[in-house]
N, C-alpha and C positions, 0 to 999 in steps of 0.2 A: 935534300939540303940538311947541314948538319943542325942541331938545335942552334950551337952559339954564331950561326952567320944570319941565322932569324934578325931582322929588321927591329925589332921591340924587344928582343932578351935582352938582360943587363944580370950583371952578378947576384940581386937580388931575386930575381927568378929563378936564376941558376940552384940557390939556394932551396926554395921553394918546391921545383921540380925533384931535386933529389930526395929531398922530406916526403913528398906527395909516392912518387919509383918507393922507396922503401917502406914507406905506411902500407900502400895497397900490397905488396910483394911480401909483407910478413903479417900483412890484419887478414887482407880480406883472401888470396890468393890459395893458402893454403885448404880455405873453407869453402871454397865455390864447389863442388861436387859433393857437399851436404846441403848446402843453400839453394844448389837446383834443385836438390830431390824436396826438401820444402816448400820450394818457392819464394823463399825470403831469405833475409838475412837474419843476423841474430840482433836483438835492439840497441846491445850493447856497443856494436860496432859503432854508431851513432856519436855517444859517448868518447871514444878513441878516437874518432877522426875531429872531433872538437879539440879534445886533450892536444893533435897534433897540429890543432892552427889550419885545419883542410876547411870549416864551418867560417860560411860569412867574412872569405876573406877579402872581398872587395865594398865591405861595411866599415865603417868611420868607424874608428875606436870609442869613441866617445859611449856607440851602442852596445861596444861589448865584440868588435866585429875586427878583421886583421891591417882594415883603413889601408888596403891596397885599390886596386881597380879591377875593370875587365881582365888586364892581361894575369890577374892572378888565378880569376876563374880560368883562364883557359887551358892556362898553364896545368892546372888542379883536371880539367878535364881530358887534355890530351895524355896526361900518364894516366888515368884511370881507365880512358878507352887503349892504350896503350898496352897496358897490363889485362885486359880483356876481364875487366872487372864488374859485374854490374852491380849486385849486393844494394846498393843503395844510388838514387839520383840527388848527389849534391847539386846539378844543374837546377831541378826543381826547387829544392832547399833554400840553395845560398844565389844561385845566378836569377831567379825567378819571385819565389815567394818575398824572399825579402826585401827585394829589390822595389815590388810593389808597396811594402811596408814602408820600408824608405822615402818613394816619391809621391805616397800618397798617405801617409798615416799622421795622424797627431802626436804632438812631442811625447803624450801619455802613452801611448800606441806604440811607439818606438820602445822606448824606455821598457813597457812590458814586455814587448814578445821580443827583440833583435838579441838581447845579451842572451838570452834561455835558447834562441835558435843557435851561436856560436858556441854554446857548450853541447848541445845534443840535447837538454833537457827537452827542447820541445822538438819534434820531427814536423817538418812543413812538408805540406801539399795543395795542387790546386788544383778545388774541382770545378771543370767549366764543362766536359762531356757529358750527354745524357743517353739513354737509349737511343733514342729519337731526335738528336740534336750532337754533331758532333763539329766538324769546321766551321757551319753555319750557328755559330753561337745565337742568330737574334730569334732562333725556335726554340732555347730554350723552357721548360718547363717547371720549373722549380721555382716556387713562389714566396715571397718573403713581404707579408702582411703586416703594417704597421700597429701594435696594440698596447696603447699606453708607452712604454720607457722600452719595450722589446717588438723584434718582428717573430713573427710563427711563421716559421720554414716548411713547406711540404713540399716532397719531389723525391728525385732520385739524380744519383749520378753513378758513369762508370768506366772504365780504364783508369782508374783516379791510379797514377804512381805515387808510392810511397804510402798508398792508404790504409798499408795491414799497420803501421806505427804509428800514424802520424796523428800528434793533437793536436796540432794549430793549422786549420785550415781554409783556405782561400775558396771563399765560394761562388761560384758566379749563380747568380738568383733577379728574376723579375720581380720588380718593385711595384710595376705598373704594365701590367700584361696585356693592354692595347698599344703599347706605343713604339712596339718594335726598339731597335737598339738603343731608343732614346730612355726605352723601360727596363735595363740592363744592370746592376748596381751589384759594389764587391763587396762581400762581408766576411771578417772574420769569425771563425768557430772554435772555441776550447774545446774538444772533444770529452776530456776526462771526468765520466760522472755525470754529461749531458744526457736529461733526458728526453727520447723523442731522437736520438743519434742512433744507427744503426748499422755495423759493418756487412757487409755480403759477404761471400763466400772470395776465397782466392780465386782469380780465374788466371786459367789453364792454357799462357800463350805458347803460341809457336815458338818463340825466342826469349831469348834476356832474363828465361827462368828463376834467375836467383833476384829480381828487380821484382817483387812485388806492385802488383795491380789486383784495387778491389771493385767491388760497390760499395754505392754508400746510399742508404736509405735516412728523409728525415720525416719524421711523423709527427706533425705539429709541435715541433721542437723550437724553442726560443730563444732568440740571442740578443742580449742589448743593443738597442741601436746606437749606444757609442761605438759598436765594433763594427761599423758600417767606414769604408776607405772612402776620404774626399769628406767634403764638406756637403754636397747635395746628393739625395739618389739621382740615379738616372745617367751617372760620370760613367761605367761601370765599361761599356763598350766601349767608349772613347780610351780606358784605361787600358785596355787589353789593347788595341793598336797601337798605343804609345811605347809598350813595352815589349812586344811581339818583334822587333825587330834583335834587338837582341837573346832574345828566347834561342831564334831561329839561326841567328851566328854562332852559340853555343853547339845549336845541332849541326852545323857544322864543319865545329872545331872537330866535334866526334866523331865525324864522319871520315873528314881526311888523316885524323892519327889511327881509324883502323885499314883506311888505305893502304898506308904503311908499314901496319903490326900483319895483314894479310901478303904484304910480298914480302916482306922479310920471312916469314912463316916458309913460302913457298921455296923461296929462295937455296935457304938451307936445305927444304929437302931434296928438292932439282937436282944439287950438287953431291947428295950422297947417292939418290936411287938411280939403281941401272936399267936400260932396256936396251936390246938388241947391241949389247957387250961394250956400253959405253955411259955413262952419264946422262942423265935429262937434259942437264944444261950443256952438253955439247949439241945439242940437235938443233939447229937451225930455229924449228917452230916455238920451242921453247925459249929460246933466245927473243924472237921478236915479238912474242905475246909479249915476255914478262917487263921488255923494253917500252911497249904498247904502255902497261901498266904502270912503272915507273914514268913514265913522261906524263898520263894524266895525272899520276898522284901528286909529281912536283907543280903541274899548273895549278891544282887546286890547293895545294897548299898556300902558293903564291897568290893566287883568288883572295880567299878565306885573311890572309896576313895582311893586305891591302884593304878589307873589309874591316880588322881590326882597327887597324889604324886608322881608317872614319871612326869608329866609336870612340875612340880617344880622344879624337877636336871636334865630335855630336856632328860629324854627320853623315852616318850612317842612314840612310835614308829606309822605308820601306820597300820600294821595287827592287833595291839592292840586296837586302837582305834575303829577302822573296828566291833572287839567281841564287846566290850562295844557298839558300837551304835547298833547294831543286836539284841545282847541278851538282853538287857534292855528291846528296845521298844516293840520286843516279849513279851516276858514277860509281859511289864504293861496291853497291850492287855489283854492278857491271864487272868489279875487278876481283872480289871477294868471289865472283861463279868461275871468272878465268881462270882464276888461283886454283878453287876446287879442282879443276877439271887436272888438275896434274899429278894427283893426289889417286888418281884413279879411285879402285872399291874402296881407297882408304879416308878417302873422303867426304865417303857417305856416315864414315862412323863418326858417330859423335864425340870418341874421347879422344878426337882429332882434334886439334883447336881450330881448322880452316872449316870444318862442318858447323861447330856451333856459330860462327863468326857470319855462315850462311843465313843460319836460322836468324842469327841477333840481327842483321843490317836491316833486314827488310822492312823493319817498321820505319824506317829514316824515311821512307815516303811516303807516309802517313802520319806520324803525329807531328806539331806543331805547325799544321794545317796539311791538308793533302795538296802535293806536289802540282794535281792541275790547277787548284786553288793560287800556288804559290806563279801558276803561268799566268794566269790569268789577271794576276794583282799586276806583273808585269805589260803585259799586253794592253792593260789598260791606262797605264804612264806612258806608253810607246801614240795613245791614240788621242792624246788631250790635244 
């Protein structure tokens, strides 16, 4: 489907998308094969994609932010998985942290972190993983002790995206470590200069190399309990469901635009490489995978764009969102190995873009809860 027959474009996206295609294609594009070999990106880029209006563009103006909506993060997301970018997760940043900020923080709360997140000054993250606790957030271990005007945080956390930069971050921590989800509660952290804050080491994934993921260690470290989100402890899991549903639409969004960016990928090459004295795409089996491929990639786009458009009149529900995060990222899998496979030895090498594309998909069925997590949320709307 062409972008401008999408359901939800308007000239205003239009706009937006081409800004976002030429940010990513001259910031980050050029740098990605120094940024894998690091593991990050550079912190400046941060800075640049504020400068270009890409930070907190579905934030009220009022906070500093571009007072669009969803469809601007999506928009902002599908050219970034588009252009095979990873460098940095605006999703986390601008579609997630702030988002929290927004529907849970005090007008003081606002006012301080949302305008420094749309310039880059502060990088957002949010840590809700631990060793020992990852989709099942209510085991968490990370403990946040009430004392005097502050809480003492000890624990750990890890996969944290965004954590080699990030100073403003969203923590998930027990406030009251008998009471199960009920003892759950979200706190902000200023990183810079806290003591008792501790980075880990970069860890060394299979994919998304240039996307930073750290640990984070805190050791009787202190944060005002004015930087506690909500008015009560104990909101903290109820806030993570409220907000999970769009988390999970984002993942997605990004899922079905590298659908896309993998058979275009192949596409072109089918049409130039020979075997047995003729073209890939004259051979029959060629033709019907990559037909196979395109027909799921258009339903799911068409999925995912109906799924939008619930968030736009609230009602995107959670079982909904649950299918869309599930079936999508299956799916890209499924079409991002077809793809490979045409690609033959050349597709094992990485300075292939349909190999890395391998390595990068595969977390889609794992974070922002694990896929049978995401069955199971459904199965259990299907049995009320």
């Amino acid at each position: 489907m062409n972008q401008a027959q999408r359901p939800w474009m308007d000239s205003d996206l239009d706009m937006l998308r081409d800004t976002a295609r030429k940010f990513f294609e001259r910031e980050c594009v050029p740098n990605e094969a120094r940024w894998r070999a690091q593991h990050h990106a550079d912190r400046e880029v941060w800075f640049k994609a504020g400068q270009a209006g890409l930070l907190c563009a579905s934030i009220p103006e009022e906070y500093g932010g571009g007072g669009g909506s969803f469809l601007h993060e999506a928009v902002i997301c599908e050219e970034q998985a588009n252009a095979m970018v990873g460098a940095f997760s605006n999703n986390v940043h601008s579609g997630i942290v702030a988002h929290y900020i927004l529907a849970y923080g005090s007008e003081a709360q606002k006012q301080r972190w949302l305008p420094r997140m749309a310039t880059g000054e502060l990088v957002a993250a949010i840590a809700m993983s631990e060793p020992g606790a990852g989709t099942d957030l209510q085991r968490i271990k990370t403990s946040a002790v009430r004392d005097g005007d502050d809480y003492v945080v000890n624990g750990s956390k890890t996969f944290i995206t965004n954590g080699h930069h990030a100073n403003l971050m969203c923590v998930a921590v027990k406030t009251n470590a008998t009471a199960g989800a009920k003892g759950v509660s979200l706190v902000m952290i200023e990183t810079d200069g806290l003591q008792g804050f501790r980075r880990g080491r970069l860890l060394d994934k299979m994919g998304q190399k240039t996307l930073d993921a750290v640990e984070l260690f805190f050791d009787a470290m202190r944060v005002p309990v004015a930087n506690l989100l909500g008015d009560d402890e104990g909101t903290g899991f109820a806030q993570l469901m409220q907000q999970l549903p769009q988390e999970r639409l984002l993942i997605a969004v990004g899922a079905v635009a590298t659908m896309h960016r993998a058979i275009a990928e192949t596409l072109a090459y089918v049409r130039q490489r020979e075997a047995f004295g003729k073209p890939l795409m004259a051979l029959q089996n060629t033709r019907f995978k990559l037909a196979e491929c395109q027909t799921q990639a258009t339903v799911a786009r068409s999925f995912v764009d109906d799924c939008i458009g619930r968030v736009l009149r609230g009602e995107l529900d959670i079982p909904t969102a649950a299918m869309a995060k599930w079936w999508t990222t299956d799916t890209n899998c499924r079409i991002v190995d077809e793809c490979l496979q045409f690609f033959g030895g050349y597709g094992y090498m990485m300075e292939y873009p349909i190999a890395r594309l391998y390595a990068d998909v595969r977390v889609g069925k794992i974070y922002g809860g694990a896929n049978e997590v995401m069955k199971e949320i459904v199965a259990r709307a299907m049995d009320r």
